[in-house]
BAMARTOR-419124 format. One record per residue (C-alpha): residue in three letters; chain; y, z, x. Coordinates in steps of 0.25 Angstrom, whole numbers, plus 5000, padded with zeros to 4 digits. Each point is the difference from the previous one (the first is absolute). Layout:
// BAMARTOR-419124
NODE, ALA, A, Y, Z, X
...
// end
This chain:
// BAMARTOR-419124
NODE, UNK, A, 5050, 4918, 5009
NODE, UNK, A, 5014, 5000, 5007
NODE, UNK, A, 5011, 5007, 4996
NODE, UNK, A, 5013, 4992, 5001
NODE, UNK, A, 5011, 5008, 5010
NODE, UNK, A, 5013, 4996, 4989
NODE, UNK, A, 4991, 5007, 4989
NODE, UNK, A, 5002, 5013, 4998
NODE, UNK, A, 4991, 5010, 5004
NODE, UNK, A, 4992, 5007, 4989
NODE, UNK, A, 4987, 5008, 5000
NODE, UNK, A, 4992, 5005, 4988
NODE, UNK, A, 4985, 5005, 4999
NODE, UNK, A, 5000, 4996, 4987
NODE, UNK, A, 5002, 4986, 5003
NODE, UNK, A, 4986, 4991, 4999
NODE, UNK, A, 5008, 4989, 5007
NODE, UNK, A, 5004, 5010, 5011
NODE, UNK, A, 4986, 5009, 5000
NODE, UNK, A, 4993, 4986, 5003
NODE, UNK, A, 5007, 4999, 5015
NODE, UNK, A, 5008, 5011, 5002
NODE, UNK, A, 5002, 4998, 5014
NODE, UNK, A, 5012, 4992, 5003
NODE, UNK, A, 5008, 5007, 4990
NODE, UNK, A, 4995, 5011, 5009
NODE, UNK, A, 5005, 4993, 5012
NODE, UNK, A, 5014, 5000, 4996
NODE, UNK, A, 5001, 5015, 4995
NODE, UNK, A, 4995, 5003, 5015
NODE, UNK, A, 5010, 4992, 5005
NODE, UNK, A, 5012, 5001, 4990
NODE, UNK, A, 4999, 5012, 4992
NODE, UNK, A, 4989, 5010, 5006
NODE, UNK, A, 5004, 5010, 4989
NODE, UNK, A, 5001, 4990, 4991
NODE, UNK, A, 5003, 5005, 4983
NODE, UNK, A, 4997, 4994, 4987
NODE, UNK, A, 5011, 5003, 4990
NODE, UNK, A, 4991, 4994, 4987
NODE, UNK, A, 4988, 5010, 5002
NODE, UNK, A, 5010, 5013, 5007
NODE, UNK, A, 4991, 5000, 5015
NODE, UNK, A, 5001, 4998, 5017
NODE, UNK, A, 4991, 4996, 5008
NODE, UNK, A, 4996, 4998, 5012
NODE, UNK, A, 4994, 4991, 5008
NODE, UNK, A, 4998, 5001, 5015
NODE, UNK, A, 4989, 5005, 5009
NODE, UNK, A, 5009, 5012, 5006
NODE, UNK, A, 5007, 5005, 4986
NODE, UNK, A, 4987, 5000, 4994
NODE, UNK, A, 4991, 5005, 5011
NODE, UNK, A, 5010, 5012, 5000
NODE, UNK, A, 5002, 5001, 4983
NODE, UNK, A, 4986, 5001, 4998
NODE, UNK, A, 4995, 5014, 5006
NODE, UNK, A, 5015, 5006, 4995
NODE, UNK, A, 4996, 5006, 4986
NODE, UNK, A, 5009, 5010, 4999
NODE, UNK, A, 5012, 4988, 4999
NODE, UNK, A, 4989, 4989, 4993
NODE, UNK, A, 4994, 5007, 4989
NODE, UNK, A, 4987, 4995, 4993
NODE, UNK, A, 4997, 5010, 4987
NODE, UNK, A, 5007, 4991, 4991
NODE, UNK, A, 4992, 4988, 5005
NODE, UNK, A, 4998, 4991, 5012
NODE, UNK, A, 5000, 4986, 4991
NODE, UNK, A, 5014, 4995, 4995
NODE, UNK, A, 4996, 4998, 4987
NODE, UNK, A, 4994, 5015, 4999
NODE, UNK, A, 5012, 5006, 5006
NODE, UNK, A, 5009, 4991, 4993
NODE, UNK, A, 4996, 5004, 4987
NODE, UNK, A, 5001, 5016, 5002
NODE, UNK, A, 4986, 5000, 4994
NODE, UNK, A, 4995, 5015, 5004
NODE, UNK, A, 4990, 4999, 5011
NODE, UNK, A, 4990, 5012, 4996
NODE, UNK, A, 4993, 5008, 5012
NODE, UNK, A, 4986, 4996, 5007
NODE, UNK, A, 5006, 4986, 5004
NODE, UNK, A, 5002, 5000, 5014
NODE, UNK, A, 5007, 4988, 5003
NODE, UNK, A, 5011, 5006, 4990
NODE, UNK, A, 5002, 5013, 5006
NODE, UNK, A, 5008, 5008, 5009
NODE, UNK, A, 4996, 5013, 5009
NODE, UNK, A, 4996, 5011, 4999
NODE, UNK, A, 4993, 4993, 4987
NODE, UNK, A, 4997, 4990, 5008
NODE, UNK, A, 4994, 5007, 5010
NODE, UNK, A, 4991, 5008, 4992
NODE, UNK, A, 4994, 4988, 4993
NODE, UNK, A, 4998, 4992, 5014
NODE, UNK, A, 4993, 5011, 5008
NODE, UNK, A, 4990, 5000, 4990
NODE, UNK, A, 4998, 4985, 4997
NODE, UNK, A, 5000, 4999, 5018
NODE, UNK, A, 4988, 5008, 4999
NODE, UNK, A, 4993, 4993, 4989
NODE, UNK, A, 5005, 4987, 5003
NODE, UNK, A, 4997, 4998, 5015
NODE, UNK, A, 4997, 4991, 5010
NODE, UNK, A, 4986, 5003, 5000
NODE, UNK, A, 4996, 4999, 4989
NODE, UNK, A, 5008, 4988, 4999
NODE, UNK, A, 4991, 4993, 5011
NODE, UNK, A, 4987, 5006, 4993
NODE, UNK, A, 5002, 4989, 4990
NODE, UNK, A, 4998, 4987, 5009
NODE, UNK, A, 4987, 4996, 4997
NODE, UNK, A, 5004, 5002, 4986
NODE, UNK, A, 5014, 4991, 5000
NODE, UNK, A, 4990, 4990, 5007
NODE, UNK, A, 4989, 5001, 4989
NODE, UNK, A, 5013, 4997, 4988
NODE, UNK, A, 5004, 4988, 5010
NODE, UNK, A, 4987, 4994, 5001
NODE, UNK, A, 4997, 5002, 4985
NODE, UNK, A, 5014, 4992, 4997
NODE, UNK, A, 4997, 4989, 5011
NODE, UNK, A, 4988, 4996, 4999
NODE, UNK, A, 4999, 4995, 4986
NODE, UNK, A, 5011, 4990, 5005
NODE, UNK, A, 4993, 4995, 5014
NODE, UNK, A, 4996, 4986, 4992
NODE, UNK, A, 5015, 4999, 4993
NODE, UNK, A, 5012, 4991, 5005
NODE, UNK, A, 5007, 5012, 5002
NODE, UNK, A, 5004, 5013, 4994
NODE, UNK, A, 5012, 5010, 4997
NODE, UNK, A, 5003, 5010, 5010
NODE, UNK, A, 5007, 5008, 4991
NODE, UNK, A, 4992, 4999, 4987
NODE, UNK, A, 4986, 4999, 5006
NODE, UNK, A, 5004, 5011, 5011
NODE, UNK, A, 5012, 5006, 5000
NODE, UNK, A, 4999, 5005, 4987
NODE, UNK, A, 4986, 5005, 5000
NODE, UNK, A, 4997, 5005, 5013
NODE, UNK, A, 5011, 5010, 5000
NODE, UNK, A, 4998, 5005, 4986
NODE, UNK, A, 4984, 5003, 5002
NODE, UNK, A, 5004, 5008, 5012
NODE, UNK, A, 5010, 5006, 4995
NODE, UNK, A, 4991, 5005, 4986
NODE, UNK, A, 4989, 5003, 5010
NODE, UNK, A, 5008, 5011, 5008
NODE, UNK, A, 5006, 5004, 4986
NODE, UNK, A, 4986, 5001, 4993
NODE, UNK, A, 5004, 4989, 4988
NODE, UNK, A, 4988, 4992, 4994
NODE, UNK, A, 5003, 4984, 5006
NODE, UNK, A, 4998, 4997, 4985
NODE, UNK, A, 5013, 5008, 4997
NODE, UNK, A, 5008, 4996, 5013
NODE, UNK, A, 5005, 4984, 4995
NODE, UNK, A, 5007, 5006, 4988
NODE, UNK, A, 5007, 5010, 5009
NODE, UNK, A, 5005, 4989, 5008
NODE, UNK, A, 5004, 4993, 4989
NODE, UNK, A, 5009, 5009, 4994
NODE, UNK, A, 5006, 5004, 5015
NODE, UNK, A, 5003, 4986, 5001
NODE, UNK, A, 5007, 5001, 4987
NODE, UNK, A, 5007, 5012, 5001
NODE, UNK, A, 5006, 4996, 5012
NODE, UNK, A, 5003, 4985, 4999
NODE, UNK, A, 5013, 4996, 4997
NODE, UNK, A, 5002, 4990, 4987
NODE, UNK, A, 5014, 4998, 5002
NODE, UNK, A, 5012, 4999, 5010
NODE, UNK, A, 5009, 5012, 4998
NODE, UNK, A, 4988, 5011, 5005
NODE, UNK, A, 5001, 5011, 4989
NODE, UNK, A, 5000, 4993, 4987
NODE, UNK, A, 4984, 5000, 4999
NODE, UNK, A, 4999, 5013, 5008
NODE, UNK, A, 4993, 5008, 4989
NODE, UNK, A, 5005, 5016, 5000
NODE, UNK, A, 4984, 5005, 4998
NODE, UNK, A, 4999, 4992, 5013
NODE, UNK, A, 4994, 5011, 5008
NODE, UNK, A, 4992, 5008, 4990
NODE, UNK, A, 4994, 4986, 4994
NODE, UNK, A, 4995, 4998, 5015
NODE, UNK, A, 4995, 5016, 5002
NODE, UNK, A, 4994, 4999, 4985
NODE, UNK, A, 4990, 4987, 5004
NODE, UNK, A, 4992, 5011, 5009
NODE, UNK, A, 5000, 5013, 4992
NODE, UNK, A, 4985, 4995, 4993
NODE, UNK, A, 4994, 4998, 5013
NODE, UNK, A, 5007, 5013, 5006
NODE, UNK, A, 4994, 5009, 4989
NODE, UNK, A, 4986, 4995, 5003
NODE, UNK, A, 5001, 5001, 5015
NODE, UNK, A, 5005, 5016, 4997
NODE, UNK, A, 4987, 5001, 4994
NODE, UNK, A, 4991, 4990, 5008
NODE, UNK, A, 5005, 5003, 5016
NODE, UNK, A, 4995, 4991, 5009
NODE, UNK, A, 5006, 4995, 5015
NODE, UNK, A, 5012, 4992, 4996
NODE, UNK, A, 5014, 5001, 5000
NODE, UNK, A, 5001, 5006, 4986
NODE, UNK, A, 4992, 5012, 5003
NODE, UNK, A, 5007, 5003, 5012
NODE, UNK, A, 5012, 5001, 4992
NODE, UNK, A, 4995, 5007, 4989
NODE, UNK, A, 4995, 5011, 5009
NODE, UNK, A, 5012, 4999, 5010
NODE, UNK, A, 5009, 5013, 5003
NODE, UNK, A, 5014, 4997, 5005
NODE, UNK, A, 5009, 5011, 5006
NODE, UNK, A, 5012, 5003, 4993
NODE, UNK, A, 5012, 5004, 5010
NODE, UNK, A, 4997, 5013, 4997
NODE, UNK, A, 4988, 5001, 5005
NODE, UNK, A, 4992, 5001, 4988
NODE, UNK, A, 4990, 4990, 4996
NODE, UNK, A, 4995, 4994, 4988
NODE, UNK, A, 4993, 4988, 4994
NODE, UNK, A, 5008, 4987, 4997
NODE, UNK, A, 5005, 4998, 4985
NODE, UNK, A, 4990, 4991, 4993
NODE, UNK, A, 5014, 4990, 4997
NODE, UNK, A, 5002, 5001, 5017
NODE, UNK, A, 4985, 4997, 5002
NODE, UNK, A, 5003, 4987, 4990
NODE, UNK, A, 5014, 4996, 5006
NODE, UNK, A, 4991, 4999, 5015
NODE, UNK, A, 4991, 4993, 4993
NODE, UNK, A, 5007, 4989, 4994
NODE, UNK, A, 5009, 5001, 5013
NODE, UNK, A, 4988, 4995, 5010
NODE, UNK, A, 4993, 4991, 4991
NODE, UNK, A, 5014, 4994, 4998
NODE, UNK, A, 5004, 4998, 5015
NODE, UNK, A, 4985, 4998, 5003
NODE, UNK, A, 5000, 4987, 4993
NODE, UNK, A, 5013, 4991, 5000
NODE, UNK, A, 5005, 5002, 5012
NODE, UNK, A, 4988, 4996, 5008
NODE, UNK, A, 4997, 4990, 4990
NODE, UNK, A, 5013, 4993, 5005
NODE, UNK, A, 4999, 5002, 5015
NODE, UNK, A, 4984, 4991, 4999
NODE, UNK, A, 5006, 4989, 4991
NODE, UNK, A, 5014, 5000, 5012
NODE, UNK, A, 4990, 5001, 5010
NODE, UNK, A, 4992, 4987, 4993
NODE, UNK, A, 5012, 4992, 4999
NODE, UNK, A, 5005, 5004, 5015
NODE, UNK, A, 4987, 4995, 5006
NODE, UNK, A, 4998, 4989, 4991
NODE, UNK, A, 5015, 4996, 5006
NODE, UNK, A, 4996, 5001, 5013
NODE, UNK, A, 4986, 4995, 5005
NODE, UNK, A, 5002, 5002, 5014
NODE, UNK, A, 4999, 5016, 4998
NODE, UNK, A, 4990, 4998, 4988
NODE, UNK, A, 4991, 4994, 5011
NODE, UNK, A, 5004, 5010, 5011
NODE, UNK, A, 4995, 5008, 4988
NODE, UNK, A, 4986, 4994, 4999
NODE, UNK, A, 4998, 4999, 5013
NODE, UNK, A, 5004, 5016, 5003
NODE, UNK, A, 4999, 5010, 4988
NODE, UNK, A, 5006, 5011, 5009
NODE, UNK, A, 5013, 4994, 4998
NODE, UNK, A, 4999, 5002, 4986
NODE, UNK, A, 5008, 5015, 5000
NODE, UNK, A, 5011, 4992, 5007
NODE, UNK, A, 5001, 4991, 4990
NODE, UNK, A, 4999, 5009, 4988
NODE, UNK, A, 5012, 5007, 5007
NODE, UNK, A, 5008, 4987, 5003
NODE, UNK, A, 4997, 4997, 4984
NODE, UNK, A, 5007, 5015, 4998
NODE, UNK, A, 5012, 4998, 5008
NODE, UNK, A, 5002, 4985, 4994
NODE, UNK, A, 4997, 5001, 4985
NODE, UNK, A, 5000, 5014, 4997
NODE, UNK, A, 4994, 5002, 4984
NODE, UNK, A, 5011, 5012, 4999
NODE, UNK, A, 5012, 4995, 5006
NODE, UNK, A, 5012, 5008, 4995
NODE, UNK, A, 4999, 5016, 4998
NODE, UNK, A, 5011, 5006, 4990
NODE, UNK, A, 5010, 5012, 5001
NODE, UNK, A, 5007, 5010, 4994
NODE, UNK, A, 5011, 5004, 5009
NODE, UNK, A, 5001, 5015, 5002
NODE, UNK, A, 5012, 5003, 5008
NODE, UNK, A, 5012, 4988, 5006
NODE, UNK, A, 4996, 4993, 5012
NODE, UNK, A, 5006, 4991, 5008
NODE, UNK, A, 4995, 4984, 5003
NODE, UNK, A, 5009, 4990, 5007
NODE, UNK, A, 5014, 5007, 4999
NODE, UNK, A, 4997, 5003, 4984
NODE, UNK, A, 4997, 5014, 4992
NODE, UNK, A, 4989, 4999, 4989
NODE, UNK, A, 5002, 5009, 4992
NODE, UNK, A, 4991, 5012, 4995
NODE, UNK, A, 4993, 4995, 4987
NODE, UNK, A, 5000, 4986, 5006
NODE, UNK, A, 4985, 4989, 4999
NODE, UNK, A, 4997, 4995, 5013
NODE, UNK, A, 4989, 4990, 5004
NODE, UNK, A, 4992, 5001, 5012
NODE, UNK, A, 4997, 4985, 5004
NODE, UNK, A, 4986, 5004, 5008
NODE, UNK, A, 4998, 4986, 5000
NODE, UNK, A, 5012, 4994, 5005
NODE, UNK, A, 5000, 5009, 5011
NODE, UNK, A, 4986, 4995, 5004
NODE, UNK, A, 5008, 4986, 5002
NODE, UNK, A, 5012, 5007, 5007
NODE, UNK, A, 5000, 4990, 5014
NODE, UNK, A, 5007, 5013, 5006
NODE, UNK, A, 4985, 5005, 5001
NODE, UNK, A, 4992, 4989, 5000
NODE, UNK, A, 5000, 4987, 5006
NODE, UNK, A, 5000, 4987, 4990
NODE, UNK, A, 4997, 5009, 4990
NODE, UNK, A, 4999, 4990, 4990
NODE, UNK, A, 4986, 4995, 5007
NODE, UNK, A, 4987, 5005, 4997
NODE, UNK, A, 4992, 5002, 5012
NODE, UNK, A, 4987, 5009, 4999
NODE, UNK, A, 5003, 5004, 5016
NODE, UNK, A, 5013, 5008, 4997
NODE, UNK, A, 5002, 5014, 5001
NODE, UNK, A, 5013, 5009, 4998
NODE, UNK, A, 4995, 5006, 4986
NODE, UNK, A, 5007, 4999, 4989
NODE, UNK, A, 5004, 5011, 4988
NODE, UNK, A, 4991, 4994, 4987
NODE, UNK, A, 4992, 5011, 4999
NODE, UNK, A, 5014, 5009, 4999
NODE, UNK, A, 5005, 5011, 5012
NODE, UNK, A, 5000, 5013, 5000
NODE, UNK, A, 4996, 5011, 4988
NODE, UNK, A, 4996, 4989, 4992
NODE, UNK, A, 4993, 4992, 5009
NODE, UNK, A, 4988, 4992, 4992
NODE, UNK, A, 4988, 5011, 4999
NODE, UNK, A, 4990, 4988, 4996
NODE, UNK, A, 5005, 4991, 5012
NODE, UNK, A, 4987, 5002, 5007
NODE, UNK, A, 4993, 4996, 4989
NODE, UNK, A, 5008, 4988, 4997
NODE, UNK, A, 4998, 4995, 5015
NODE, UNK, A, 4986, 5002, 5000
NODE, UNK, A, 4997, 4993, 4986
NODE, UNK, A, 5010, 4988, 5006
NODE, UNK, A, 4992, 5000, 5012
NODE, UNK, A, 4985, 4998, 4995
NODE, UNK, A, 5006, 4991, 4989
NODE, UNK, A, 5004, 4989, 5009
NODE, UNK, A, 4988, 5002, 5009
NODE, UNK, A, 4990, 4998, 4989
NODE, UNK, A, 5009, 4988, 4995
NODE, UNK, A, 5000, 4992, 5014
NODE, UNK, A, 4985, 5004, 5002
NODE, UNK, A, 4999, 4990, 4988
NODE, UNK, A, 5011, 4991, 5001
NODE, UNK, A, 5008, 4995, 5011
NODE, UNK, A, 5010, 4991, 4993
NODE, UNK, A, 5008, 5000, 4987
NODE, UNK, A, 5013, 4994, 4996
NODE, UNK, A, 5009, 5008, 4989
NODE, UNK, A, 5002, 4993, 4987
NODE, UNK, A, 5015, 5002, 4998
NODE, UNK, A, 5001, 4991, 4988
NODE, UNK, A, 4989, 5012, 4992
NODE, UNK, A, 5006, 5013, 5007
NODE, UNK, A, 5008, 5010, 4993
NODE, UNK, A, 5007, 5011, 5005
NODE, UNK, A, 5001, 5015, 4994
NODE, UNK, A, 5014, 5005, 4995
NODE, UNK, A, 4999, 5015, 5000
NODE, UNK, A, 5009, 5011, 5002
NODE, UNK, A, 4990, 5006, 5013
NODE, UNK, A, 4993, 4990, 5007
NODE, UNK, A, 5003, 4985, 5005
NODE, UNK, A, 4990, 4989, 4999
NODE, UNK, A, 4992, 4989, 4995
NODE, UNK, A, 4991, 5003, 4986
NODE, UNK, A, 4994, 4989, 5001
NODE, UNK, A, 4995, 4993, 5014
NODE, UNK, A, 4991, 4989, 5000
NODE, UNK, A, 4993, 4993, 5011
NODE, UNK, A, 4993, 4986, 5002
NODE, UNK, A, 4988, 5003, 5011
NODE, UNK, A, 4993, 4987, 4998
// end
């Protein structure tokens, strides 16, 4: 896609034409208008590496309780508590020192040899086919038995979750709030409150039971058991971010490799160059690319006040492309490092990030273990339009 000089510049999430290839639109704003605003939709954002870098730990100016999409924090739909991407401290902080100690980096990499079991059970039926989908025979399935493994929800119950996720969050039309439905948030906790009132009477080592039994200290110093509606808010919140955003990092990651065999084949040849390109993959496609906020207090960007009450957008992905930082950002190479900001900065820095590397990681070692070669089908590949994530739905590949 190029964006031509004489047009004017325009940016809008809710634009399938723009969603589809953001980034020279992003381009220009970095270069013309790094605090760029949007009069149809009422928003700023901002776009390079060092606005963003430095936006994204300052909560008390960028504000997430009333929702960190555009469409949510657009709508004024009321965010309830127990949802920790939308929430602001000391709430905040309650909530994520408890999910910290459930949701941990340890435990995380207990469950390798199980991601690699639900890879191997998604692959192998498809070793004598001309190709596969990386999103629909993988991405999608992988991530969600994980997920409903750690949570404790049957596998026989965890496709019509995702369903319904998918629904809830995709975007039918182009103006970003007409579809939005107001129950948005208790039709997403009420899917879980079966399995939660089973669990409170059927423990066992998962995620649920940990929260059931969970005590959180309140600022006072006394401590209490979570709410049952907090302990179904956390819920919905990791079985959601569990599945759609790691869905979309393997399907870019299949598309990336399958652009550029060269790398695919350093690849093949050296699986501990895998993490690197799972990071690469980050920084170049990240699946949540803009971060939404309510502006607490006026702050200055470029010679301009925005104003207390304002919406701003943080562009994570555009600054992951700023050539201020990196070098030909615009080129994938699986040998870069400089990081980049796609699992977020700061108090909201992704608590599942060392889970979504490690399912990325043993994904693509157990796809190159059986193929070396594969060529996107372009003409059948579709993308998702939601409100959260960017990526493809639909990803096929032709291995034969």
């Amino acid at each position: 896609m190029t964006i031509d000089p004489a047009v004017e510049l325009y940016y809008d999430p809710f634009d399938f034409a723009i969603d589809d290839d953001p980034y020279p639109i992003w381009r220009r704003m970095r270069a013309e208008a790094p605090l760029y605003y949007n009069e149809k939709h009422n928003f700023y954002a901002l776009s390079r590496w060092d606005d963003v870098t430095k936006a994204l730990p300052d909560w008390e100016t960028y504000r997430s309780g009333r929702g960190t999409t555009a469409d949510i924090l657009f709508s004024g739909i009321e965010v309830p508590p127990g949802i920790l991407l939308f929430e602001d401290p000391p709430l905040h902080d309650l909530h994520r020192r408890l999910l910290s100690r459930v949701f941990t980096p340890r435990r995380m990499l207990a469950v390798e040899d199980l991601v690699r079991d639900f890879c191997s059970r998604a692959l192998d039926p498809l070793r004598d086919a001309d190709g596969f989908d990386f999103v629909a025979d993988l991405g999608a399935i992988m991530p969600m038995r994980t997920i409903g493994f750690l949570l404790g929800i049957p596998e026989d119950a965890q496709q019509n979750i995702r369903d319904r996720n998918d629904k809830a969050i995709t975007m039918a039309s182009q103006d970003g709030t007409a579809d939005l439905s107001p129950t948005i948030f208790q039709d997403s906790i009420a899917l879980f409150a079966e399995y939660i009132e089973w669990r409170a009477t059927h423990p066992s080592d998962d995620l649920m039971t940990e929260l059931l039994n969970a005590e959180v200290e309140e600022p006072g110093g006394t401590r209490r058991k979570l709410e049952r509606n907090e302990v179904l808010a956390y819920t919905a919140m990791i079985a959601g971010a569990g599945n759609e955003t790691t869905a979309r990092l393997i399907g870019a990651m299949g598309q990336l490799l399958g652009e550029h065999p060269d790398q695919r084949h350093e690849l093949v040849a050296d699986h501990a160059l895998i993490p690197s390109a799972v990071e690469e993959s980050l920084r170049y496609e990240p699946p949540s690319p803009v971060q939404a906020r309510y502006v607490a207090r006026d702050v200055e960007h470029h010679g301009h006040t925005v104003t207390e009450g304002s919406y701003m957008l943080l562009l994570n992905a555009s600054a992951n492309r700023d050539d201020s930082r990196f070098t030909d950002p615009d080129r994938f190479d699986i040998h870069r490092t400089g990081g980049h900001l796609s699992f977020g900065q700061g108090l909201h820095f992704c608590l599942g990030s060392a889970l979504a590397r490690l399912e990325a990681r043993v994904a693509f070692e157990e796809v190159l273990k059986r193929w070396t070669d594969w060529e996107v089908d372009y003409d059948n590949a579709s993308r998702a339009h939601t409100s959260s994530v960017r990526g493809w739905a639909r990803l096929p590949v032709r291995t034969g």
